[in-house]
C-alpha positions as CSV (number, residue, x, y, z in Angstrom):
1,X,6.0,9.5,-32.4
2,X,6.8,6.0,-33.9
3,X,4.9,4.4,-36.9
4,X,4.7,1.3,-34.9
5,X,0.8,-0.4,-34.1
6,X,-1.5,1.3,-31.7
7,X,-1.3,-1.0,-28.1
8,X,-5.6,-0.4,-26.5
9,X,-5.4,1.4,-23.5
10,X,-5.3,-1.0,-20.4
11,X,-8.0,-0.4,-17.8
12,X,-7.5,-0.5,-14.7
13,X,-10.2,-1.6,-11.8
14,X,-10.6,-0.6,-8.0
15,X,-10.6,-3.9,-5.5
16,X,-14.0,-2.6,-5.1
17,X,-15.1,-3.0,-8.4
18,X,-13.5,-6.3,-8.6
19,X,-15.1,-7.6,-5.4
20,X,-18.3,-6.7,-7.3
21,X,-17.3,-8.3,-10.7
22,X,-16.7,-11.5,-8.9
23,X,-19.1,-11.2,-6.1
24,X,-16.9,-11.5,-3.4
25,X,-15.9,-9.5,-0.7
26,X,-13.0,-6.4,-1.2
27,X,-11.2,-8.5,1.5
28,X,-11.2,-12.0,-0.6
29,X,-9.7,-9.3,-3.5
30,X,-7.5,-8.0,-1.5
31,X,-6.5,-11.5,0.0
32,X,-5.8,-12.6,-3.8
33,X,-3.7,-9.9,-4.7
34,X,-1.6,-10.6,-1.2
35,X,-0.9,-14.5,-1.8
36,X,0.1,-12.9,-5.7
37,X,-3.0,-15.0,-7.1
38,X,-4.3,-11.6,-8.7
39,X,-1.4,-9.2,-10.3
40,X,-2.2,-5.8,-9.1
41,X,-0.3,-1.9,-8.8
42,X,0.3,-0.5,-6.5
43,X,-1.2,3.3,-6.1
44,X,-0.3,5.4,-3.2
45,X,-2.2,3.5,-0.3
46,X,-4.8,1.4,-2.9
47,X,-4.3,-1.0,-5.5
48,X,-5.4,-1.0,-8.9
49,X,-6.0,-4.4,-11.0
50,X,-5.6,-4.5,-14.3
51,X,-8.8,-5.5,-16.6
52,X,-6.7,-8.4,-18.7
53,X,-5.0,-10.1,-15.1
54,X,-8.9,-10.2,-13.7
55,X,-10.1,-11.5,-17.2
56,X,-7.3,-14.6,-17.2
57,X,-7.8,-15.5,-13.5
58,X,-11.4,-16.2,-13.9
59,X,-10.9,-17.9,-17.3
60,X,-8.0,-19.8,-15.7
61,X,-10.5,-20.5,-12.2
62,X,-13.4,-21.1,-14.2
63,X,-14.7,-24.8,-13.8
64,X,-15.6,-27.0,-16.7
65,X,-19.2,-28.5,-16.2
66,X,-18.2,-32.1,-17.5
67,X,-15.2,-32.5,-14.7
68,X,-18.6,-31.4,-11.9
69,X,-20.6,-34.6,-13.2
70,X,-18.0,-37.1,-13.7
């Protein structure tokens, strides 16, 4: 094909699986991905959230511990 740099292959997880990353319900996930807080695709009936979206909304939602004590 083209000579061009390898892109990594993007995985893609089940609400499921990232109800259990963030320990939450699959209806908080699927809640998320509604209010388009969470990018997600749509397959057939399900959705499938890709590994980088989940990865930069818990960096982004993450809480810096010297903002908690002041």
């Amino acid at each position: 094909m083209t000579g061009g740099p390898e892109r990594p292959r993007l995985r893609y997880l089940t609400v499921a699986e990232v109800a259990e990353t963030m320990r939450v319900s699959k209806m908080t996930v699927y809640r998320l991905v509604h209010n388009g807080e969470l990018p997600a695709v749509r397959v057939g009936r399900s959705f499938r959230v890709p590994q980088d979206a989940l990865d930069a909304y818990l960096a982004a939602s993450s809480v810096d511990r010297d903002r908690m004590t002041s």
